[in-house]
C-alpha positions as CSV (number, residue, x, y, z in Angstrom):
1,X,-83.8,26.2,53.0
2,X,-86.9,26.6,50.5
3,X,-90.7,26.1,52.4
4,X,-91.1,22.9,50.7
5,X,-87.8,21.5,52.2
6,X,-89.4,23.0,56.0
7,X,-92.8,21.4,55.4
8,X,-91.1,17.6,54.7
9,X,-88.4,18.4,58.0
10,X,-91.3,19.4,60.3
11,X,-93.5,16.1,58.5
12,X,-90.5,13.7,59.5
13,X,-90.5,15.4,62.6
14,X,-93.8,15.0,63.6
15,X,-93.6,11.1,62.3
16,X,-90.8,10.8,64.8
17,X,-92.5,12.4,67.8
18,X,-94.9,9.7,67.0
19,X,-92.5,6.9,67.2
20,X,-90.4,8.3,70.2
21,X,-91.3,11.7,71.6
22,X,-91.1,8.9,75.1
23,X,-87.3,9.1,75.6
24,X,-87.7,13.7,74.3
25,X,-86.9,14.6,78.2
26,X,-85.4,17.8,78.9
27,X,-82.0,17.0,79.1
28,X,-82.1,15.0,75.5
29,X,-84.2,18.3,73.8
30,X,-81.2,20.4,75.4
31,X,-78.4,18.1,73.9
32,X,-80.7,18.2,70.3
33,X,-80.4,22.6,70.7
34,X,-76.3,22.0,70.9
35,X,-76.3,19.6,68.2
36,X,-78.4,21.5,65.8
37,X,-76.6,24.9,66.3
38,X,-73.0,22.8,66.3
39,X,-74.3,21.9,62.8
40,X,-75.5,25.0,62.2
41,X,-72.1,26.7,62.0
42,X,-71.0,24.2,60.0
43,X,-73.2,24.7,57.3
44,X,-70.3,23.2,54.8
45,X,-70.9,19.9,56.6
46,X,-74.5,20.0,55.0
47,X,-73.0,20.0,51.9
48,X,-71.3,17.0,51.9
49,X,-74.3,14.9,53.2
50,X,-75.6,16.0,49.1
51,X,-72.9,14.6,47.6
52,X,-73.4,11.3,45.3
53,X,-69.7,10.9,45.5
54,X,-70.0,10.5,49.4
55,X,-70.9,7.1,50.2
56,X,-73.7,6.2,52.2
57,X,-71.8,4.0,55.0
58,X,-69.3,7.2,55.5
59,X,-72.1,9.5,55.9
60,X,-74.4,7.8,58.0
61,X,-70.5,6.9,60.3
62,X,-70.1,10.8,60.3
63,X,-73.4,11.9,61.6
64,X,-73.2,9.1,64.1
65,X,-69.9,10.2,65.5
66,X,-71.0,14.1,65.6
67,X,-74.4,12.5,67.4
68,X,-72.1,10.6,69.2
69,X,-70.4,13.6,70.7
70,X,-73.8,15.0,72.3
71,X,-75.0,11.5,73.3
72,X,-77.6,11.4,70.7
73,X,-76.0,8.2,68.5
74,X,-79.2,6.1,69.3
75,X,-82.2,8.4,69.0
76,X,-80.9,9.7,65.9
77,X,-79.5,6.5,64.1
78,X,-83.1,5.6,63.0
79,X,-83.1,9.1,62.0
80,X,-79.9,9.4,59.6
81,X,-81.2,5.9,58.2
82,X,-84.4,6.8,57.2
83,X,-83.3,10.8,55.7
84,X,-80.6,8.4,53.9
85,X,-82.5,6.2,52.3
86,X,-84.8,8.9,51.1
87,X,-82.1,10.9,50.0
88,X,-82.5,13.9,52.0
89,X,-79.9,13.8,54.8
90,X,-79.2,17.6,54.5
91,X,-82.9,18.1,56.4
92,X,-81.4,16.7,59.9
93,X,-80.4,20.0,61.8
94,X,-84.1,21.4,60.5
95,X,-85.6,17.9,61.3
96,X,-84.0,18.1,64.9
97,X,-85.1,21.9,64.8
98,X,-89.3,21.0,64.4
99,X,-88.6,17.2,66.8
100,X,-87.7,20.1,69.9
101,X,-90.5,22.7,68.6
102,X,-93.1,20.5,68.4
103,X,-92.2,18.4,71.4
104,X,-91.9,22.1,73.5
105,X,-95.5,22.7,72.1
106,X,-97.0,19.3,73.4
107,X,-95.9,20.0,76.7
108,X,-96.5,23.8,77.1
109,X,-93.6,24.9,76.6
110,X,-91.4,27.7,75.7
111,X,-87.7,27.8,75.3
112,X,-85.9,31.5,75.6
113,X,-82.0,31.9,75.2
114,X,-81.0,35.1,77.6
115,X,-77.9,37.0,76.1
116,X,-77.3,39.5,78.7
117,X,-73.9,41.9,79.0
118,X,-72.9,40.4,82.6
119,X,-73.0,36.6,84.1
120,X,-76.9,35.6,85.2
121,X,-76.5,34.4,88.9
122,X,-79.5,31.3,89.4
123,X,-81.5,33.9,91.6
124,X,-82.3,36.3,88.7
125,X,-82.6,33.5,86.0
126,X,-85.1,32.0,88.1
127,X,-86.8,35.5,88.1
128,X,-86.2,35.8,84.3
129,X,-88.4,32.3,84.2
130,X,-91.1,33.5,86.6
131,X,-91.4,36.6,84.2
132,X,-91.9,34.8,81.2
133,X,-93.8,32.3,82.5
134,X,-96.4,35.1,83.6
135,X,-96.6,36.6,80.6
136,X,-96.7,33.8,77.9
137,X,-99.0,31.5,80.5
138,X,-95.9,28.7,79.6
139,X,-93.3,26.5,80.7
140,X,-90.1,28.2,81.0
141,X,-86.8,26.5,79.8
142,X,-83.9,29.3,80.0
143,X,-80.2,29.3,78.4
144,X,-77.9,32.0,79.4
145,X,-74.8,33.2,77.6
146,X,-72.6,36.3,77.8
147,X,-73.0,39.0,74.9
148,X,-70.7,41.7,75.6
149,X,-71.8,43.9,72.8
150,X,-74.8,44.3,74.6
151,X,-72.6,46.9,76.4
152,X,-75.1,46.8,79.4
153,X,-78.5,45.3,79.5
154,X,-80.3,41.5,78.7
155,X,-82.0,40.0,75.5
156,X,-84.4,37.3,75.9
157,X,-85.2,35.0,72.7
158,X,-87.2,32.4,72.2
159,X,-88.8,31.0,68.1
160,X,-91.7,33.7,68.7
161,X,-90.6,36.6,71.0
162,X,-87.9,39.1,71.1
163,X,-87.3,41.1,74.0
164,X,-84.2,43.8,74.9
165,X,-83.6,46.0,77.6
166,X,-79.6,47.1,76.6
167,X,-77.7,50.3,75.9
168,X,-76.9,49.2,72.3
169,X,-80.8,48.9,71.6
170,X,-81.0,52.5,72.9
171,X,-78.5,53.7,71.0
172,X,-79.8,51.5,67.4
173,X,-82.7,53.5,68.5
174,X,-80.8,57.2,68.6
175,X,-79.2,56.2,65.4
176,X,-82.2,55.7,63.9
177,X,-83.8,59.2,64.9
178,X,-81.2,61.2,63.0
């Protein structure tokens, strides 16, 4: 996606927070991460939403029905209707991407995705929030997943900061030395 295309997703973004950033609670921004990186791996998808041969009615049903699926079928209908009529419908996942960015920056906060090589009990994910929280002076929302190629270790991520304390870091890093 070319910076012009990201300045006009983060503008509609911001014109939605406008209309609706009311009914952004966490639970909804949550549902909006799955959706966007659902579409995200499904970047063919994208490319039929540019299609003239693709009718509007049958795209705007389809994006429905995937919205549908992470119970987002009425915040984003007004959504699909207006990127539709303006012919840029392939801007929703980066639309949705700027709506949970900028509604994370109006309420101080920060969202970090933990990839760690074990399972996260709630005890140390609760610390992992504490720690962050300390040392960006933010809001903490925390994702956890498993990444066994970590080997042994954790990787916290969030749209600004990169952090990793794992064996395969130390060994990029010996690799690197040679």
């Amino acid at each position: 996606m070319d910076i012009m295309q990201r300045v006009l997703a983060k503008k509609y973004a911001h014109a939605f927070l406008n209309v609706l950033d009311h009914t952004l609670t966490l639970e909804v921004m949550a549902q909006i991460e799955h959706f966007v990186a659902f579409i995200e791996q499904r970047k063919t998808a994208l490319f039929y939403l540019q299609l003239a041969l693709v009718g509007d009615a049958i795209k705007k049903e389809s994006l429905l029905k995937v919205l549908q699926q992470f119970k987002l079928e009425s915040l984003g209908e007004k959504l699909i209707e207006l990127l539709l009529s303006h012919k840029r419908l392939f801007l929703i996942p980066e639309v949705f991407n700027f709506i949970v960015q900028l509604a994370h920056e109006q309420r101080n906060m920060l969202s970090f995705k933990a990839e760690s090589s074990h399972e996260l009990a709630p005890k140390q994910i609760n610390e992992l929030k504490k720690f962050l929280a300390s040392q960006t002076g933010k809001n903490i929302t925390l994702s956890a997943r498993i990444d066994k190629t970590l080997i042994a270790g954790i990787r916290l991520i969030s749209p600004t900061f990169e952090w990793e304390h794992s064996i395969r870091k130390q060994l990029r890093a010996l690799s690197h030395m040679r």
